[in-house]
Residue, then its C-alpha position, 0 to 999 in steps of 0.5 A: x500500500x506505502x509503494x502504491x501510495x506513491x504511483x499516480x494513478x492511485x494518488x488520483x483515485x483517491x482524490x476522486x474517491x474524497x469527491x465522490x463523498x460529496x457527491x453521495x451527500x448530495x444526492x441524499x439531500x444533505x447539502x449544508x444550507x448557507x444562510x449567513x454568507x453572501x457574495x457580492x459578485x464581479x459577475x457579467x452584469x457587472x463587468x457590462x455596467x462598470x465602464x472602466x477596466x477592472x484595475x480601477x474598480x476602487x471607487x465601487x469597491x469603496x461604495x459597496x464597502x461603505x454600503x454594506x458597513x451601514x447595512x448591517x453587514x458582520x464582517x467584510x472580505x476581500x476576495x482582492x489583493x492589490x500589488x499595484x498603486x493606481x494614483x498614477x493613472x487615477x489619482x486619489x483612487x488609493x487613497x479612497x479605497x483605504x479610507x472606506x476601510x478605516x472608517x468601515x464600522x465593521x471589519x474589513x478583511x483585505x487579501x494579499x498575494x504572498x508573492x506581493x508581500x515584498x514588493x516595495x510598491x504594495x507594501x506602500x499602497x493603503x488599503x495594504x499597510x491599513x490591513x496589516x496594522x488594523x490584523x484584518x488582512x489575510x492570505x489569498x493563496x490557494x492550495x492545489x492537488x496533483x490534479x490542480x483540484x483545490x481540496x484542503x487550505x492552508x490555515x495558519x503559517x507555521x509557528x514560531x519553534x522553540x529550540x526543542x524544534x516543537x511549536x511554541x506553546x505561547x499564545x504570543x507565539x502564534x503566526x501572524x499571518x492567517x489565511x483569509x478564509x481563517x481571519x474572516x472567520x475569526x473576525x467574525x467570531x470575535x475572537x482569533x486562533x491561538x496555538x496550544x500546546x502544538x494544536x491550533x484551537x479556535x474557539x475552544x475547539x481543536x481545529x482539524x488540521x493536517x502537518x502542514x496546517x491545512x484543512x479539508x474543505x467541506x465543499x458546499x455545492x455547485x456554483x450557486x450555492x452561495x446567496x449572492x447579488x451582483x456588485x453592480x445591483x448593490x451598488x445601484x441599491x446604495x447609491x438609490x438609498x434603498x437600505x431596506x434592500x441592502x439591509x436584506x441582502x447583508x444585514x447580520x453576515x460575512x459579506x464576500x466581495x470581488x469573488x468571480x462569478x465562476x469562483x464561488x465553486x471554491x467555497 
């Protein structure tokens, strides 16, 4: 079994076999209902009703960001990550976006590329340097199989070692740099991760994770699973003043925004 672990074919079929539960779940009726998660969209409507090029969106992110904050909204992700600063072309821009975050009555979790994260010229743009002081921001990457399927997350970075070479059991000692999906979550729960004793414990619970921090996902269902407005709709509503509306949409939930229209399989 050790020597076929290894051979490819029966690496895939594993893999097939660990869909093949979700898909046994669906069709037993037992798909989980999402009812406090929405996404807001880049969705065709969207990409039709904006005039500029998406590298430019920051005036609508910063509309909707502010929308949903006064609506109620828990909690606000990025499903973004910004590596280039815009004032050259559209000045002010930068500036707006990491106002809309600051003043935000709620969290606003923002996303980065690791990649980007020695980048001189993203470190200075303000929606980044906000994030990382304010603890709202979270990595965006993504963890692929052999099959280039996303089946687990890295949650956490590694954490601090003591010179025994085992993780530091001390609080203080935890990585800084969380996933995105873990620090919305946190953000949401009102309180964060910590290491204990070599686990990761959240909320008093265990988290279930793997040697490399990572953790399966529980896929929820086909693209539409999810409730979901387009941002172009929400922004409409905000700039109508029609927050009965907005209130419906967001009111008491993690609000995901920027997510393509064909991402939100990933969830």
């Amino acid at each position: 079994a050790s020597l076929l672990s290894d051979v490819r074919f029966f690496q895939i079929l594993n893999l097939k076999a660990y869909d093949a539960h979700f898909v046994a779940r669906d069709f037993l009726g037992q798909r989980p209902t999402i009812s406090n998660i929405v996404l807001l969209l880049a969705d065709q409507n969207t990409l039709d009703t904006f005039p500029e090029l998406r590298l430019f969106w920051h005036r609508h992110y910063a509309n909707v960001i502010r929308a949903a904050g006064q609506a109620g909204a828990k909690v606000i992700g990025l499903d973004l990550a910004f590596g280039v600063p815009v004032d050259k072309y559209e000045p002010d821009y930068d500036r707006m976006l990491g106002e809309a975050v600051s003043t935000s009555p709620v969290p606003v979790v923002c996303g980065y590329a690791t990649e980007l994260t020695t980048n001189p010229e993203a470190q200075r743009i303000p929606i980044n340097m906000l994030s990382a002081a304010l603890g709202w921001a979270g990595f965006a990457n993504v963890t692929a199989d052999s099959d280039d399927f996303v089946r687990r997350q890295e949650l956490i970075e590694a954490p601090l070692r003591n010179p025994s070479g085992n993780p530091s059991g001390n609080p203080s000692d935890a990585a800084s740099e969380h996933s995105l999906a873990l620090r919305i979550a946190e953000k949401s729960a009102g309180s964060d991760a910590e290491w204990q004793n070599g686990k990761l414990i959240f909320q008093g619970h265990t988290v279930p994770i793997a040697a490399d921090r990572s953790i399966a996902i529980n896929y929820a269902g086909p693209p539409g699973t999810f409730p979901s407005v387009s941002l172009a709709d929400f922004e409409n509503a905000a700039k109508a003043g029609n927050i009965d509306q907005l209130r419906k949409w967001v009111n008491g939930k993690i609000v995901l925004v920027g997510t393509d229209s064909l991402d939100d399989r990933r969830a």
